[in-house]
C-alpha positions as CSV (number, residue, x, y, z in Angstrom):
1,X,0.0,0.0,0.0
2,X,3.2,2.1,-0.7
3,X,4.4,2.2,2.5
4,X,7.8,0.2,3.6
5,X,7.1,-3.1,5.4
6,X,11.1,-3.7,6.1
7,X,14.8,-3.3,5.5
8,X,17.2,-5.6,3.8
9,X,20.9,-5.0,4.7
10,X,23.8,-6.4,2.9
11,X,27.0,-7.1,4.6
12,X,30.0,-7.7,2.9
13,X,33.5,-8.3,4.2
14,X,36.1,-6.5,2.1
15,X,39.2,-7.5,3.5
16,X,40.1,-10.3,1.7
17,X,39.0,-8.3,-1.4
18,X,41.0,-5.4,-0.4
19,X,44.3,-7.7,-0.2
20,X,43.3,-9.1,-3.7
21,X,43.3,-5.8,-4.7
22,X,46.4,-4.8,-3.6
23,X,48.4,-7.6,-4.7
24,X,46.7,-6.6,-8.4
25,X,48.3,-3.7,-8.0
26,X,51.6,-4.6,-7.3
27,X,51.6,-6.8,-10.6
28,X,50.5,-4.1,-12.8
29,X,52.9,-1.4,-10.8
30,X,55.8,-4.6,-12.3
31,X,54.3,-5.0,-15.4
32,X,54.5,-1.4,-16.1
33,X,57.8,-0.2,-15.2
34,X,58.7,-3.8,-17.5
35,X,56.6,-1.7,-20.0
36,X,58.1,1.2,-19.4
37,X,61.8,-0.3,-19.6
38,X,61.1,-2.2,-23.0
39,X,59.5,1.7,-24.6
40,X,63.2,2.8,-23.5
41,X,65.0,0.7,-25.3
42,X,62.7,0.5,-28.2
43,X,63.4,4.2,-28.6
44,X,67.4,3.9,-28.0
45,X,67.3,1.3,-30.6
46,X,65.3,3.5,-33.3
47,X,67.8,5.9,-33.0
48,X,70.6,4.0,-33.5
49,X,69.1,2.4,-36.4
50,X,68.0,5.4,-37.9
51,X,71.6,6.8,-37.9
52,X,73.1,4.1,-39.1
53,X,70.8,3.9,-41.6
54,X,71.4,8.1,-42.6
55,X,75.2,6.7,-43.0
56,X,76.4,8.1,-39.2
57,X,77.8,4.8,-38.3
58,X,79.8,7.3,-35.8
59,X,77.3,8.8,-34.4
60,X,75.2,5.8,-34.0
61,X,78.2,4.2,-32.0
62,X,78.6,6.9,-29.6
63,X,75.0,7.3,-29.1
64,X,74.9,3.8,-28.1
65,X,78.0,3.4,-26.2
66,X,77.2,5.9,-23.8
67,X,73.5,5.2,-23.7
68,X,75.2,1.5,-22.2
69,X,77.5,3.3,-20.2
70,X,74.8,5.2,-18.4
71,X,72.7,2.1,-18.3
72,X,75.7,0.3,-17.0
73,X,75.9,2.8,-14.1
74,X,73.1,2.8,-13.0
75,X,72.3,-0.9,-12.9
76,X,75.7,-1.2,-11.1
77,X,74.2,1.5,-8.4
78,X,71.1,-0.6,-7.8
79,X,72.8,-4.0,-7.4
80,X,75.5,-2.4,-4.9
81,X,73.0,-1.0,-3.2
82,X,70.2,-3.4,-3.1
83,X,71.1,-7.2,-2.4
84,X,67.5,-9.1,-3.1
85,X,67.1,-9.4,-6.8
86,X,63.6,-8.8,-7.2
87,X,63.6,-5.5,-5.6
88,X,66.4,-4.6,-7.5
89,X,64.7,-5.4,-10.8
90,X,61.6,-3.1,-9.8
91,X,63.9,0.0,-8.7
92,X,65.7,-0.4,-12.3
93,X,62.1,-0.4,-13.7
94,X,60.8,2.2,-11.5
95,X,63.5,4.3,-12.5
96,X,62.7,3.8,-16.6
97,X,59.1,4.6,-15.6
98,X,59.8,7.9,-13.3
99,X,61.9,8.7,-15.9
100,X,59.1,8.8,-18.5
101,X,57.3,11.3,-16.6
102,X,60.4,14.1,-16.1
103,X,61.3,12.6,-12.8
104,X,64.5,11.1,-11.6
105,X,64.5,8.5,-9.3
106,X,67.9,8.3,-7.8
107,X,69.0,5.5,-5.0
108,X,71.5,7.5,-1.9
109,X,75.0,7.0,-2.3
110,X,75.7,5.2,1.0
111,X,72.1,3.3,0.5
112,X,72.5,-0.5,1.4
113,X,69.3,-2.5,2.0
114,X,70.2,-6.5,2.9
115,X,68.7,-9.6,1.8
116,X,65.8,-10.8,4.1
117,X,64.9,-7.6,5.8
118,X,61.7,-8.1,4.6
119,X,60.6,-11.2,1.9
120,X,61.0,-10.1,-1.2
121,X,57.1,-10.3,-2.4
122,X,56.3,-7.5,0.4
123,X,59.3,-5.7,-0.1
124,X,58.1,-5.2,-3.6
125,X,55.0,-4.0,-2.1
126,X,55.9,-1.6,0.1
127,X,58.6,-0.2,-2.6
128,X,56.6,0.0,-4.9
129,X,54.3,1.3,-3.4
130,X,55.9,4.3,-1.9
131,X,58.1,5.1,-5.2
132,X,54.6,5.0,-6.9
133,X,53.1,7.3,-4.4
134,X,55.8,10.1,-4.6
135,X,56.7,10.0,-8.3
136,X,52.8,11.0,-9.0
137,X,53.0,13.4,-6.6
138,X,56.1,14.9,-8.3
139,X,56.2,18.1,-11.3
140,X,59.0,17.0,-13.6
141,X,62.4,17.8,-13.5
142,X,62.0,17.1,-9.4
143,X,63.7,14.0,-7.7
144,X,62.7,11.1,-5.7
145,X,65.0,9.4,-3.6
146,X,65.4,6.1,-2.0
147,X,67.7,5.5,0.7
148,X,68.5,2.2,3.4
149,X,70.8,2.1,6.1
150,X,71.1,0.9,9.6
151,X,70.8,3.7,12.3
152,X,73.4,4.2,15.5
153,X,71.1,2.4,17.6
154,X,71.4,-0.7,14.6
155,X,68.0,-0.5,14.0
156,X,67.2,-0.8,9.8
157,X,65.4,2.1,8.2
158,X,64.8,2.8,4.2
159,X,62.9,5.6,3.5
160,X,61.1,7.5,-0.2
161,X,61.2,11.0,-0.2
162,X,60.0,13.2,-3.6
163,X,59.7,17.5,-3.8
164,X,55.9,16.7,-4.3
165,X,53.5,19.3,-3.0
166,X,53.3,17.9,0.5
167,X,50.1,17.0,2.4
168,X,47.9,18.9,4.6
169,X,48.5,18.1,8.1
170,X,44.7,17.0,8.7
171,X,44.9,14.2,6.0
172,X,47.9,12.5,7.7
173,X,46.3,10.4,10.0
174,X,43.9,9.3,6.7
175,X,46.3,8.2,4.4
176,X,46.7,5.0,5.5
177,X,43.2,3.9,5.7
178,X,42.2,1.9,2.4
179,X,40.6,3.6,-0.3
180,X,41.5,7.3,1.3
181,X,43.2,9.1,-1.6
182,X,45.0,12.4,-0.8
183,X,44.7,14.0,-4.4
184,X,41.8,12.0,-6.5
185,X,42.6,14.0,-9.9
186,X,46.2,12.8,-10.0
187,X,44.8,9.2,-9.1
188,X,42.5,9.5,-11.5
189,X,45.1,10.2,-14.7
190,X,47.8,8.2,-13.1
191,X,45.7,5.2,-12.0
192,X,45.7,4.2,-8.2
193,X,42.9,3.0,-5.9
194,X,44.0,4.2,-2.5
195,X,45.5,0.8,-1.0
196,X,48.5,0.9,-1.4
197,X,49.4,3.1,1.8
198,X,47.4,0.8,4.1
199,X,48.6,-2.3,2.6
200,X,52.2,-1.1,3.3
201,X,50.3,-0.7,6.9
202,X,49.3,-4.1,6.9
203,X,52.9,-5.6,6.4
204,X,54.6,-2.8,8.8
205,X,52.6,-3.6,11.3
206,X,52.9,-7.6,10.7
207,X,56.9,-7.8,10.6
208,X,57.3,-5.1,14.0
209,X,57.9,-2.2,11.9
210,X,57.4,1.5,12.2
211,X,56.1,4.0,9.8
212,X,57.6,7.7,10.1
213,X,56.2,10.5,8.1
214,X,57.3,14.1,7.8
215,X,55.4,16.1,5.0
216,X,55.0,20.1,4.5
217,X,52.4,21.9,1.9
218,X,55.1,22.4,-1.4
219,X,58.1,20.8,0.4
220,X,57.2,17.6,-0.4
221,X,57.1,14.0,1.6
222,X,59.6,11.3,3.6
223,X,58.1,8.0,4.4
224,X,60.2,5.9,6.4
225,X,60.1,2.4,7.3
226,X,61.7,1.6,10.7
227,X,62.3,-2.2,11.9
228,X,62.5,-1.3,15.5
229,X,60.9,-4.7,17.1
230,X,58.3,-2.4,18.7
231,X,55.6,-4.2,16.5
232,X,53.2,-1.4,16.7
233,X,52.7,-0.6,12.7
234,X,51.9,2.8,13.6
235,X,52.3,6.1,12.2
236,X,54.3,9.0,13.5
């Protein structure tokens, strides 16, 4: 007689769902820094073909030789810098894919992140994850930089920092809960469903790790991951 006679709620748990998610993400983040790697070299290569092609066999061998050398370096960087081989891999792909929007990714000098710190599946995450995060959030021309090393107090820290436009102090204590986005429009064009913060969370808080975060409006961001034993995944 058009009036209500009841309600019907649906309950759904979304935590296995969001984990799904998450891990989708992670294998698109690889597949498109390997993407971004193989455009690269498919454009190196039409250059050098196209000069030897014009007859500047010269050219064409100094355009490649130190297109290797600078490869060279900086694979050599990564793999003294970064022991587990998967990780390694995604830094050098992460690098080819910052690079693609005007950013540089560069890895500190003295950086030095061990083997079995974390396994390599969720240090992939939590990488990639964090690179992804402050290389959107970057203008070109800026830098993002990773950095690993043991503090005085031998407790191991790596940290992602970028020159990105910071983030209000009222959002920090959102930014970890799943599906919170800080800027939608830049998710939007660069893809991104807001889990990737809390699934780095999720693993801080499951190996007795600490997340540190310092960010001011157009300074830009640090996130740091601290294994201090304290087990308390929390954010300061």
């Amino acid at each position: 007689d058009g009036r209500p006679v009841g309600t019907l709620t649906t309950l759904r748990d979304r935590t296995e769902l969001a984990e799904l998610t998450g891990q989708l993400g992670t294998v698109r983040g690889m597949a498109d820094a390997l993407h971004a790697q193989s455009h690269e070299a498919a454009n190196r290569l039409h250059s050098v073909v196209t000069l030897i092609e014009l007859g500047r066999t010269h050219e064409a061998l100094r355009f490649a030789t130190d297109e290797l050398r600078a490869t060279q370096r900086q694979r050599d960087g990564v793999l003294a810098a970064v022991e587990e081989p998967a990780v390694a891999a995604l830094l050098l792909g992460k690098a080819s894919q910052a690079a693609e929007r005007g950013v540089t990714l560069e890895i500190d000098a003295d950086a030095h992140l061990p083997a079995g710190v974390l396994p390599a599946r969720e240090a992939v995450t939590i990488l990639g994850n964090l690179i992804d995060n402050a290389v959107k959030a970057s203008q070109p021309g800026t830098c993002v930089t990773l950095n690993a090393y043991f503090t005085q107090d031998g407790v191991m820290e790596f940290s992602v920092a970028d020159q990105g436009s910071g983030i209000p102090k009222e959002e920090l204590d959102k930014i970890f809960e799943p599906f919170y986005r800080v800027d939608k429009a830049r998710s939007r064009k660069y893809g991104g469903a807001g889990l990737g913060l809390a699934l780095c969370m999720e693993i801080a808080h499951a190996h007795a790790a600490t997340l540190e975060i310092e960010s001011e409006v157009g300074r830009g961001t640090v996130i740091r991951l601290r294994f201090d034993g304290k087990g308390k995944g929390s954010v300061l």
